[in-house]
C-alpha positions as CSV (number, residue, x, y, z in Angstrom):
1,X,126.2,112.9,91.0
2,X,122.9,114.2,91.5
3,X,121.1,114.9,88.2
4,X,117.9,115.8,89.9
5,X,116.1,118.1,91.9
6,X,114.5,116.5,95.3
7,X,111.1,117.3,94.4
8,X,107.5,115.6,94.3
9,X,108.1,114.8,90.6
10,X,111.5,112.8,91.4
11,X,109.8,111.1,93.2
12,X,106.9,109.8,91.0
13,X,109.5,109.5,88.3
14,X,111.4,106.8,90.1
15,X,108.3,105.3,91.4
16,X,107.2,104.7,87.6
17,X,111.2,103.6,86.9
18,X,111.2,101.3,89.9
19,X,107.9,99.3,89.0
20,X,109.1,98.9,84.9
21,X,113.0,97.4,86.8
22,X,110.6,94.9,88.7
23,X,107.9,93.8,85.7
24,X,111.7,92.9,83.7
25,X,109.6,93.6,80.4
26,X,111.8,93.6,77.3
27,X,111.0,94.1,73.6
28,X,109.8,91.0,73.1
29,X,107.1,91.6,75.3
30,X,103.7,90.9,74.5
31,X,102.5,94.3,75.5
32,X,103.8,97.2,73.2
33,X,106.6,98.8,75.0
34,X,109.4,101.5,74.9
35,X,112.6,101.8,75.5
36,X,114.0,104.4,78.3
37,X,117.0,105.5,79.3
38,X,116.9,106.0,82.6
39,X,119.4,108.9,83.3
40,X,118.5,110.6,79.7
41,X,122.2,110.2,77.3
42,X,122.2,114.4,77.0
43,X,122.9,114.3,81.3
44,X,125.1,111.2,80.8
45,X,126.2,108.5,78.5
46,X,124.4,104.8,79.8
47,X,123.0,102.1,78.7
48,X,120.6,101.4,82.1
49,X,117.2,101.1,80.0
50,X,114.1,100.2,81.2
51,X,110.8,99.3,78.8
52,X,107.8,101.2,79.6
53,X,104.4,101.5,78.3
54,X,103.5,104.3,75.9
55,X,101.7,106.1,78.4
56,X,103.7,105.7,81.1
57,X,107.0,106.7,78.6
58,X,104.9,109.9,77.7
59,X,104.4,110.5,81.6
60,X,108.4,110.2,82.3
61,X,109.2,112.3,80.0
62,X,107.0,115.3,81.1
63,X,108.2,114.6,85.0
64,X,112.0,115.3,83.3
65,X,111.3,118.4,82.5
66,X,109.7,119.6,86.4
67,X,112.6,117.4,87.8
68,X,115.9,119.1,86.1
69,X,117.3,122.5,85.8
70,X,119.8,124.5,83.8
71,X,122.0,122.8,81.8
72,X,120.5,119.2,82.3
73,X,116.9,120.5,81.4
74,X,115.2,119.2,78.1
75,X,115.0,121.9,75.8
């Protein structure tokens, strides 16, 4: 099941994802952080979440939209 194009933006986008899995932040952090679903819930229902900074939340979510296509692309 490949959701995602093989691009440069993939890339960076799992890069960011990868670094959030090995800080193990949670809510209870004491940094603010957000919530992400990793695969987005409109591609497929999952609970694999990761908490990310604000910014780099903001920044994920603009990679999405230069990393999908078609039907899985953020409207």
């Amino acid at each position: 099941m490949n959701y995602f194009i093989q691009n440069k933006y993939t890339k960076w986008y799992f890069v960011l994802v990868n670094k959030a899995k090995e800080r193990n932040w949670s809510k209870n952090s004491e940094f603010y952080v957000e919530n992400h679903h990793i695969i987005p819930k409109s591609i497929e229902k999952n609970n694999d979440v990761v908490c990310l900074l604000a910014r780099e939340h903001f920044i994920v979510h603009r990679l999405l939209v230069k990393m999908t296509e078609g039907k899985n692309r953020s409207k």
